[in-house]
Backbone bond lengths (Angstrom), bond angles and torsions (degrees), N, CA, C in turn:
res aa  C-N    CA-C-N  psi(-1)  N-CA   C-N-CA  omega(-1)  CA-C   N-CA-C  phi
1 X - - - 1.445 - - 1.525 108.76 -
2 X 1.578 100.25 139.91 1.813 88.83 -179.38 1.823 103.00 -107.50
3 X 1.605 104.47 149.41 1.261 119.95 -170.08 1.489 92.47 -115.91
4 X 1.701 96.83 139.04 1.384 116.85 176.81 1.598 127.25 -114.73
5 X 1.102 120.44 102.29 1.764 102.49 -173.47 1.717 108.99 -71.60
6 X 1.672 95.29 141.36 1.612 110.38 175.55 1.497 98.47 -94.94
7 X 1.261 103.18 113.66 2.010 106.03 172.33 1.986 93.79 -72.32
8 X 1.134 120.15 -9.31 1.368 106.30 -178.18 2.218 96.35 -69.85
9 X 1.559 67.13 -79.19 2.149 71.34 176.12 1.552 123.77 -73.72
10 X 0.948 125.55 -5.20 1.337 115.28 150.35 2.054 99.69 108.49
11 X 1.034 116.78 -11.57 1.400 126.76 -164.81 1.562 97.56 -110.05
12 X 1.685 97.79 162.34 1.357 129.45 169.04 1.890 89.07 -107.16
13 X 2.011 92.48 116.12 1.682 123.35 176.35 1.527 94.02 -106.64
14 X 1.518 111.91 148.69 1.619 108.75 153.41 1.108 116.22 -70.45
15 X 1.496 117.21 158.43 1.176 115.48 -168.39 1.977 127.34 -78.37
16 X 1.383 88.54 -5.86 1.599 96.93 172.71 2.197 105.21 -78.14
17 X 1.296 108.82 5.63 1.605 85.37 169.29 2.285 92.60 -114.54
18 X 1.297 108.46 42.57 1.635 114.49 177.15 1.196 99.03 -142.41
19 X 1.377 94.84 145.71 1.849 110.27 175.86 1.605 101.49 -138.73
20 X 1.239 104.40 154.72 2.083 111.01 -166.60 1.565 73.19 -106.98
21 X 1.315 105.58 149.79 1.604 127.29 -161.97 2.068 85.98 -137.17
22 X 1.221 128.86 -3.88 1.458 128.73 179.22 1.718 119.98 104.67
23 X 1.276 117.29 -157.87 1.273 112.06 175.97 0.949 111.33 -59.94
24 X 1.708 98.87 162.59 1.624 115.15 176.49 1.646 99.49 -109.83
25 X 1.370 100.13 167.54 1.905 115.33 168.17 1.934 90.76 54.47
26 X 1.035 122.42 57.68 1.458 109.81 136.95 1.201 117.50 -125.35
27 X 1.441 108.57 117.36 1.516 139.78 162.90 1.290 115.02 -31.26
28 X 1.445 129.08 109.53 1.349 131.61 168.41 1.688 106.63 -68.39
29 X 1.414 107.88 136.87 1.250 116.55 158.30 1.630 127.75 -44.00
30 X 1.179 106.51 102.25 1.798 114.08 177.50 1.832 123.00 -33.15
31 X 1.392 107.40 -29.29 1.413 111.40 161.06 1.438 107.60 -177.03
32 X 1.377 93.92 97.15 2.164 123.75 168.84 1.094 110.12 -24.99
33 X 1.766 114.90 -57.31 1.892 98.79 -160.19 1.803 95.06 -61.65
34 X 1.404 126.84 -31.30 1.461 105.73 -151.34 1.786 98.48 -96.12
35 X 1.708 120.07 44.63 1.163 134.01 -170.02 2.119 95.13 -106.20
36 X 1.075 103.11 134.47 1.749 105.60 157.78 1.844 96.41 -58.11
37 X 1.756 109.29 163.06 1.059 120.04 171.28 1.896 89.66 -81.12
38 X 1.139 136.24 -28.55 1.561 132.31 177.83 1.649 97.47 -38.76
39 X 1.522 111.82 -68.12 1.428 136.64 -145.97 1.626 99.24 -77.73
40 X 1.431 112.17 -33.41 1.404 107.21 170.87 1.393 125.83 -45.38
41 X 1.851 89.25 -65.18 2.116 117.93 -161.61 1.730 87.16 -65.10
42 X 1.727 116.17 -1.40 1.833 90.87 -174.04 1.309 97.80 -109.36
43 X 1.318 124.20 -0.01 1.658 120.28 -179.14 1.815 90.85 -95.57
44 X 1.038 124.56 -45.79 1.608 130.47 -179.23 0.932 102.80 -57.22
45 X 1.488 135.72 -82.00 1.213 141.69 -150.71 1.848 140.64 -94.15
46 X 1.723 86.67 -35.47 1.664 107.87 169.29 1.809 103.70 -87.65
47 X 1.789 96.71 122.38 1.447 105.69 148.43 1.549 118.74 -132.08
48 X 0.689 123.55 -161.19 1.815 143.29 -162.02 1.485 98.95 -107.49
49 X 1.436 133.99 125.01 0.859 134.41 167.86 1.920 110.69 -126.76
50 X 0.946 133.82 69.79 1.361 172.85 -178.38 1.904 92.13 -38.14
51 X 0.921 120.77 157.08 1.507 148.60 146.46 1.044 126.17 -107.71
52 X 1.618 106.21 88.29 1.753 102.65 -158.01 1.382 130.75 137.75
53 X 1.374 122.82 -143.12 1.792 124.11 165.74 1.697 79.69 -54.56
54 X 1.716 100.71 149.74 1.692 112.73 128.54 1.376 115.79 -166.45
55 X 0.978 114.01 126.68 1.965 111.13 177.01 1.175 116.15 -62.55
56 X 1.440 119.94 137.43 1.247 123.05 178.96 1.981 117.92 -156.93
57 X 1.285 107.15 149.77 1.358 112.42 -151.75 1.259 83.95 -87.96
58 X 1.617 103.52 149.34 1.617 112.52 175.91 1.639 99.18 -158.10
59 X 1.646 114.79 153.44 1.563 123.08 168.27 1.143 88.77 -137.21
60 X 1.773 72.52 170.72 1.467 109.74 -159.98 1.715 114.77 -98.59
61 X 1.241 99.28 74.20 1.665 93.24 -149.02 1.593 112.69 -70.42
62 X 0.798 134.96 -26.35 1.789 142.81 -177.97 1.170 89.95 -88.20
63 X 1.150 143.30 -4.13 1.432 116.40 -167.91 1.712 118.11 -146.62
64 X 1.324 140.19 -75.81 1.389 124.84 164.17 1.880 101.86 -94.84
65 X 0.748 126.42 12.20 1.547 136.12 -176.83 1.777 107.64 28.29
66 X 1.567 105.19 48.97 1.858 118.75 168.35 1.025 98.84 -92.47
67 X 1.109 129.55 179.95 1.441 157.43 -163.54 1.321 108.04 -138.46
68 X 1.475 142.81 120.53 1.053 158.52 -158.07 1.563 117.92 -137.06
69 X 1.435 131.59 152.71 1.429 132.98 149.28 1.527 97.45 -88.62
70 X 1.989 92.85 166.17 1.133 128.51 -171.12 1.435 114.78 -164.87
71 X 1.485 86.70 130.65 1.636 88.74 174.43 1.604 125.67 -103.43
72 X 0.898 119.12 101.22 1.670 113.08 -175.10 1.506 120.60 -111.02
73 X 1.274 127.09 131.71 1.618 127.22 155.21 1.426 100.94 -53.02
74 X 1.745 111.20 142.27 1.360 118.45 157.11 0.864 120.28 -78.02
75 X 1.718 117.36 -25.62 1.147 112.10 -179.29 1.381 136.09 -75.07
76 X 1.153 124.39 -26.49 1.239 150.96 -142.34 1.577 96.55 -127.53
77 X 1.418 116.20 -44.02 2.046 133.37 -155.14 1.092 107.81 37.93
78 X 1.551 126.58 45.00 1.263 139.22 141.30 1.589 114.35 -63.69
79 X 1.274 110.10 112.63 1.305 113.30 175.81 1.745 103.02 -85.38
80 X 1.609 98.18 141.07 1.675 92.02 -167.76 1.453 94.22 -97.45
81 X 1.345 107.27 -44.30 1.886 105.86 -167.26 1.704 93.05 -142.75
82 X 1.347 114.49 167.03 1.516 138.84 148.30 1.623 131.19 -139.65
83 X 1.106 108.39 125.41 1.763 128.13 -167.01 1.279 117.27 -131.80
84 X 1.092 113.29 152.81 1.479 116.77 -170.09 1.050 107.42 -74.01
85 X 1.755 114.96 173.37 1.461 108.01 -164.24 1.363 87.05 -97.06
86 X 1.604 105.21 171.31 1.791 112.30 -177.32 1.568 95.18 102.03
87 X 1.360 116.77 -49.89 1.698 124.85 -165.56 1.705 112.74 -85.19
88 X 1.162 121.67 149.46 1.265 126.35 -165.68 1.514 114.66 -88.24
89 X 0.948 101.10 115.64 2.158 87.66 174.02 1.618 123.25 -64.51
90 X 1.368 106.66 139.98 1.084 127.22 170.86 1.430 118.10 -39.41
91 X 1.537 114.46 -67.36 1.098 115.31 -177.68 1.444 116.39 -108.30
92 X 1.279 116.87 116.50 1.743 136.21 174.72 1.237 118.67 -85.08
93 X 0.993 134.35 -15.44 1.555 139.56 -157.68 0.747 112.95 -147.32
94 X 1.796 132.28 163.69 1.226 138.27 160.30 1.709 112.60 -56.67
95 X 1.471 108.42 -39.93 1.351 120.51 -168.01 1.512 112.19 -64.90
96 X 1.446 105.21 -26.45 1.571 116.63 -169.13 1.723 110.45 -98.38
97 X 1.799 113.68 11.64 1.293 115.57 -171.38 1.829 88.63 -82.24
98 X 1.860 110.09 176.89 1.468 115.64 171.42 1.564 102.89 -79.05
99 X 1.418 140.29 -5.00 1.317 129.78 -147.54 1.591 78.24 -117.11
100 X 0.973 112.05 -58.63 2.030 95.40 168.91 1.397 125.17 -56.11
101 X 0.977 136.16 -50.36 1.314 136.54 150.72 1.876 100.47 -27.94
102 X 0.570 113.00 -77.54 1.461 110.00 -173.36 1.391 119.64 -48.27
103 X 1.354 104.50 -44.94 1.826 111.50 -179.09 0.847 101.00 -93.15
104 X 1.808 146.32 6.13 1.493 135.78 148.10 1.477 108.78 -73.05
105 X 1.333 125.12 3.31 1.430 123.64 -154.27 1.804 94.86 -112.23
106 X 1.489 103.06 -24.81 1.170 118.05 175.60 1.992 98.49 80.61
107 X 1.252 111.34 40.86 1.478 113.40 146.68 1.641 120.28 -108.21
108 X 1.417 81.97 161.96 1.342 90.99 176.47 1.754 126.40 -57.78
109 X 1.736 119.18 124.50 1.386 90.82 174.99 1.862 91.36 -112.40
């Protein structure tokens, strides 16, 4: 079973009281009506689906019901960290994960 920490409550929850709600950090348009229907269906509908790091919005639904970031590998769905929203993540990159750090070191992961 995978366990998720809520930076709202302070604990590691299983992951059946969390649900992924989609990407994180996309910027709403400053004012919609004066948007193309192009520019709309791509803020609605188009996201990034990555091989790898990707941020993504998630709550805490069984439990303080906040809304949080998260960083997870797709590959792996190792979540590396979670922080509140407003706050910057730690890890951005592939380069900045612990499993690169390690295999830049030339150990075994």
């Amino acid at each position: 079973m995978l366990h998720i920490f809520c930076p709202h409550c302070g604990e590691l929850r299983s992951e059946e009281e969390f649900h992924a709600s989609g990407q994180a950090h996309i910027p709403r348009p400053l004012d919609p009506t004066s948007c193309t229907d192009e520019e709309w269906g791509d803020y609605m509908f188009f996201r990034d689906n990555p091989r790898g790091l990707h941020h993504e919005l998630w709550i805490h639904a069984a439990g303080c019901r906040q809304y949080f970031n998260a960083t997870r590998d797709t590959v792996t769905y190792e979540i590396l960290e979670t922080y509140k929203i407003g706050t910057k993540p730690q890890f951005t990159d592939k380069t900045d994960s612990p499993k690169a750090a390690t295999t830049a070191l030339g150990e075994k992961v």
